[in-house]
C-alpha positions in Angstrom: 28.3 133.0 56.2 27.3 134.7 59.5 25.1 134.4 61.4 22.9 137.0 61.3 22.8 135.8 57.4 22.1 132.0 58.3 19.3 133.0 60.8 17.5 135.3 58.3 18.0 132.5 55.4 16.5 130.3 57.4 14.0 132.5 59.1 14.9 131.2 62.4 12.8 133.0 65.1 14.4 131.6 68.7 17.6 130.0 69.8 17.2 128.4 73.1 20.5 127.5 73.3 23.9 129.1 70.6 26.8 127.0 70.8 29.9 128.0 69.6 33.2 126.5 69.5 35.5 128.0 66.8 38.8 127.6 68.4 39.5 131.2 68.9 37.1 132.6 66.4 34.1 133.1 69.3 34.4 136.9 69.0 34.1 137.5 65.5 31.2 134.4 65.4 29.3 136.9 67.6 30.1 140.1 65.8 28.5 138.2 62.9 24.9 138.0 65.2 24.5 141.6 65.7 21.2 141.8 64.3 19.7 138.6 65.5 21.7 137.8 69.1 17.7 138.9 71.2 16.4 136.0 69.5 19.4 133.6 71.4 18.3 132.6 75.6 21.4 131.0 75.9 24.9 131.6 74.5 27.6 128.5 75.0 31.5 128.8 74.5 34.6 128.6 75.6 37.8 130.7 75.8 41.6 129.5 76.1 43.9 131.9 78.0 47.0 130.5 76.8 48.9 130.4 73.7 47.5 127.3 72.5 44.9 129.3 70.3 46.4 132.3 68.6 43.5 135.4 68.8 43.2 138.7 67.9 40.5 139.2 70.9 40.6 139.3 74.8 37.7 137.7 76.7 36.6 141.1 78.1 35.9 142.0 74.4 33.4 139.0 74.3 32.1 140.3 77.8 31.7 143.7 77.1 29.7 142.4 73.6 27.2 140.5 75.7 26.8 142.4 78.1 25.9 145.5 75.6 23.7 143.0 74.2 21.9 142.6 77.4 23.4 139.0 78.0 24.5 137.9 81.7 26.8 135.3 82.4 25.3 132.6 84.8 27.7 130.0 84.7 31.8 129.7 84.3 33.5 126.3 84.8 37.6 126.0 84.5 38.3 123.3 81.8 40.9 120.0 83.4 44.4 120.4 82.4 43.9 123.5 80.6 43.9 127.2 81.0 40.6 127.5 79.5 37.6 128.1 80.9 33.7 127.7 79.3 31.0 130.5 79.9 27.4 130.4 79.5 25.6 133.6 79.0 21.5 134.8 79.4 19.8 137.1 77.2 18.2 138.8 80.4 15.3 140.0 78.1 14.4 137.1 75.9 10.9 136.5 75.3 9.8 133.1 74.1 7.9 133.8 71.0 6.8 130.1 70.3 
């Protein structure tokens, strides 16, 4: 299921904050929100740069996506012991429709 089809199933109107950790399946997760990613504030995750996690998918991929989704990031922290790194991004035009 994506998630475009989970958040119209479950007629979810705002997601404050979208976690995702799929262990090297973040892009295609996010390809899957196409027609639902302005109702997300925040998006959560985290991308390896080494070979632990086998991808089809470079992080500018995810960074172009967002960012021709109008996202921002606002926040990148390197992971201990790894070369991984986790990302927050901003919808910069999210409207609170509570």
């Amino acid at each position: 299921m994506t998630l475009d089809s989970f958040v119209e199933r479950f007629n979810i109107k705002k997601i404050d904050l979208l976690k995702i950790d799929t262990e090297g399946y973040e892009y295609k997760v996010l390809r899957g929100f196409k027609r639902n990613i302005k109702k997300a504030k925040l998006i959560y995750f985290e991308h390896h740069y080494d070979d632990m996690i086998i991808k089809d998918y470079k992080f500018s991929d995810i960074h172009k996506f967002l960012k021709d989704n109008n996202f921002s990031m606002i926040k990148k922290t390197k992971m201990i012991f790894r070369k991984s790194f986790e990302y927050v991004y901003e919808n910069k035009n999210f409207i609170n429709y509570s």
